[in-house]
MIMARMAR-41171 format. One record per residue (C-alpha): residue number from 0; residue in one letter; x, y, z. Coordinates in steps of 0.5 Angstrom, whole numbers, plus 2048, in hexadecimal, padded with zeros to 3 digits. Each point is the difference from the previous one (the first is absolute). Layout:
# MIMARMAR-41171
<rec><seq>NUM</seq><type>a</type><x>X</x><y>Y</y><z>Z</z></rec>
...
***
This chain:
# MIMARMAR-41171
<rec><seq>0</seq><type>x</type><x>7FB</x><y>817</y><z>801</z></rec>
<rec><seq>1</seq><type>x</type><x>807</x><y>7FF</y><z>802</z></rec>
<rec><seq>2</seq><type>x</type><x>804</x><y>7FA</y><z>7FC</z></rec>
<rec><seq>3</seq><type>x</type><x>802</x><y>7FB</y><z>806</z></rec>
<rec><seq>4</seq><type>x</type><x>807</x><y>7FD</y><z>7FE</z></rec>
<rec><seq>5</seq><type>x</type><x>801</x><y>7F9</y><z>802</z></rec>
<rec><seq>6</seq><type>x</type><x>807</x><y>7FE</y><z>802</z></rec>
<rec><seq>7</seq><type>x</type><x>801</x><y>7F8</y><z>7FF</z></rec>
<rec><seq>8</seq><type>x</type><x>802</x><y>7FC</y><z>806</z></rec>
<rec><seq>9</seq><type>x</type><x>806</x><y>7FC</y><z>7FC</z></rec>
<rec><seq>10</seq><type>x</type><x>800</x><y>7FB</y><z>805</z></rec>
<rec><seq>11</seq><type>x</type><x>7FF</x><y>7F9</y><z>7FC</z></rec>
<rec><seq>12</seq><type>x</type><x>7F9</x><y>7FE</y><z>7FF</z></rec>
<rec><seq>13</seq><type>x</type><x>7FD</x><y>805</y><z>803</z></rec>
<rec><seq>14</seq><type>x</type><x>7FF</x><y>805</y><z>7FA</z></rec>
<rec><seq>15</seq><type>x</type><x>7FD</x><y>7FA</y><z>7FC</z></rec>
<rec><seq>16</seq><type>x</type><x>7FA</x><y>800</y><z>806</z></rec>
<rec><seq>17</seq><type>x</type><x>800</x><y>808</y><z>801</z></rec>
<rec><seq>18</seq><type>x</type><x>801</x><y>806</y><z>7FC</z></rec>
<rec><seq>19</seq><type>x</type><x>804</x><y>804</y><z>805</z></rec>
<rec><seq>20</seq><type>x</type><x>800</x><y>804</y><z>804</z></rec>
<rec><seq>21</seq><type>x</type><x>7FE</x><y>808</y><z>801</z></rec>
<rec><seq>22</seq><type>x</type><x>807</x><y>804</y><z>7FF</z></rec>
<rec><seq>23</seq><type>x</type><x>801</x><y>803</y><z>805</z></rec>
<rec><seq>24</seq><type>x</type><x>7FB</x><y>7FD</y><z>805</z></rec>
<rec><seq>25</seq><type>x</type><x>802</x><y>7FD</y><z>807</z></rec>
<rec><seq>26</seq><type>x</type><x>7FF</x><y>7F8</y><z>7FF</z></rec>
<rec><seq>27</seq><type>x</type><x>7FF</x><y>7FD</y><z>808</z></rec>
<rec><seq>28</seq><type>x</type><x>802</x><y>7F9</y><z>7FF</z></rec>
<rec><seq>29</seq><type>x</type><x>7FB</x><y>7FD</y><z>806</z></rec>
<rec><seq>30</seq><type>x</type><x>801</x><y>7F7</y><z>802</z></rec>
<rec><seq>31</seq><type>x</type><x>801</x><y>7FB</y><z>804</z></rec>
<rec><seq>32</seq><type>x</type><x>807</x><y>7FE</y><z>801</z></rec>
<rec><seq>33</seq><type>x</type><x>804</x><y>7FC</y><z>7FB</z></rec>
<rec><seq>34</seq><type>x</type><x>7FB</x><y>802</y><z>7FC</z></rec>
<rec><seq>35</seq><type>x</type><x>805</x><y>804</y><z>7FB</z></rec>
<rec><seq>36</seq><type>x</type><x>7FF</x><y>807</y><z>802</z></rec>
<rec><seq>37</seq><type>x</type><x>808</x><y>802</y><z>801</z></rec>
<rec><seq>38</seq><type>x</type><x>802</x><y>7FB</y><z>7FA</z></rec>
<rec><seq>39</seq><type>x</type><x>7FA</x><y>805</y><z>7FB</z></rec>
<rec><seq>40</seq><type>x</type><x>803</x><y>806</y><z>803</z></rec>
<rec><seq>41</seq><type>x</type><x>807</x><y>7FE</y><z>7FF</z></rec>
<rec><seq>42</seq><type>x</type><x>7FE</x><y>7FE</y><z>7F9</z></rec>
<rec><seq>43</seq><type>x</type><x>7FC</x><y>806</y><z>7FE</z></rec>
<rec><seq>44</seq><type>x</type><x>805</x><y>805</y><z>803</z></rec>
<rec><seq>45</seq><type>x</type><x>806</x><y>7FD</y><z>7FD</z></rec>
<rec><seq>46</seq><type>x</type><x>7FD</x><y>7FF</y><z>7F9</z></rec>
<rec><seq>47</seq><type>x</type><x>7FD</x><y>806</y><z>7FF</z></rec>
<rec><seq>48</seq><type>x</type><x>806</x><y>804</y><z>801</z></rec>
<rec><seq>49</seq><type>x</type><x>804</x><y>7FB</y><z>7FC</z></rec>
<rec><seq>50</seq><type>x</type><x>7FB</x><y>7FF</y><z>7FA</z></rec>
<rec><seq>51</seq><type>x</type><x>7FB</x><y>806</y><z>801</z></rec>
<rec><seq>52</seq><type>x</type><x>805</x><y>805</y><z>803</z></rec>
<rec><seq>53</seq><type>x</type><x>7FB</x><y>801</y><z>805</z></rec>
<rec><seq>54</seq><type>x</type><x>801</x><y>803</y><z>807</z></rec>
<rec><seq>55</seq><type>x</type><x>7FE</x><y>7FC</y><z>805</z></rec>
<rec><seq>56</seq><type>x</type><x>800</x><y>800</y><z>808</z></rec>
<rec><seq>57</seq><type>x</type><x>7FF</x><y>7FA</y><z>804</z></rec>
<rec><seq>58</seq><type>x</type><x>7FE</x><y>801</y><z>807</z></rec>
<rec><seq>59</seq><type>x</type><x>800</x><y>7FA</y><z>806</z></rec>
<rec><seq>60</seq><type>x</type><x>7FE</x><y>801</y><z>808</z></rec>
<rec><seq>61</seq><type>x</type><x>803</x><y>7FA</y><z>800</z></rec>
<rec><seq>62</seq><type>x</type><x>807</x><y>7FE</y><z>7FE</z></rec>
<rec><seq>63</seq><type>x</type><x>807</x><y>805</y><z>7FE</z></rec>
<rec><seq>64</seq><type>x</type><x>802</x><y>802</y><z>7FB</z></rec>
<rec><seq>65</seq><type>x</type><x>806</x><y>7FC</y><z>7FF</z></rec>
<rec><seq>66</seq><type>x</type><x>7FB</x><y>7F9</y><z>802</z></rec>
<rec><seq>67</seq><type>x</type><x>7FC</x><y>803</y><z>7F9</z></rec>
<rec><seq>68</seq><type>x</type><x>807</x><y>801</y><z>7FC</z></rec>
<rec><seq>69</seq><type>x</type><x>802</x><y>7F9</y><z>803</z></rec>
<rec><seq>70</seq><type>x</type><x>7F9</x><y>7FD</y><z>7FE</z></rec>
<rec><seq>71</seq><type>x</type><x>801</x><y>804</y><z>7F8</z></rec>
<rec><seq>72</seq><type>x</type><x>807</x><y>7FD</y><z>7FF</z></rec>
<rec><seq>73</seq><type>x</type><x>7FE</x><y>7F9</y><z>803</z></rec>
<rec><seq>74</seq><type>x</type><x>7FA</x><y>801</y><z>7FA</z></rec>
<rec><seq>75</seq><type>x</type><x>806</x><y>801</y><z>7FA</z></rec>
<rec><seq>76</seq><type>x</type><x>7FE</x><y>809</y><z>802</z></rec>
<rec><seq>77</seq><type>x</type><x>805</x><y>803</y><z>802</z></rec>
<rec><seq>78</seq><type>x</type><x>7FE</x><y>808</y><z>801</z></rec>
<rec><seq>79</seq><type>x</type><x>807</x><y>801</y><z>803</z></rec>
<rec><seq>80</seq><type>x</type><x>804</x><y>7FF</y><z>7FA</z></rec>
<rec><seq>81</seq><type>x</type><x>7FB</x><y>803</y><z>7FB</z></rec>
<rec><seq>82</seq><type>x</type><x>7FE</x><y>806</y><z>806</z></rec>
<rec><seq>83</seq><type>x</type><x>806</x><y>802</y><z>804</z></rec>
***
């Protein structure tokens, strides 16, 4: 049987409740709106490239890649200076 790696999720509070996640494994992050989906996904991206240097993708449908560089910074993450 193959050894699961798990890979902390860095975002407050959460890594107390949950182990982490399986790295390298897709996580679909699915709710209702103002529910917190986008602040987890900027959260869990941000951090663990930044504790963990973890690569990670982060995909909307819905809103620009500048709206989520401008929604980060607004949060105290700035993937523009940290990034390119």
């Amino acid at each position: 049987m193959e050894k699961v790696l798990i890979v902390k999720a860095h975002v407050l509070g959460l890594d107390g409740v949950i182990c982490g996640f399986p790295r390298g494994g897709l996580i679909l992050v699915l709710g209702l709106l103002g529910f917190g989906k986008t602040i987890f996904g900027v959260s869990y991206i941000y951090y663990g490239a930044v504790d963990a240097q973890e690569p990670g993708l982060y995909i909307s449908m819905f809103e620009s890649g500048e709206g989520f560089l401008d929604f980060a910074n607004g949060l105290g993450m700035d993937f523009r200076g940290s990034y390119g």
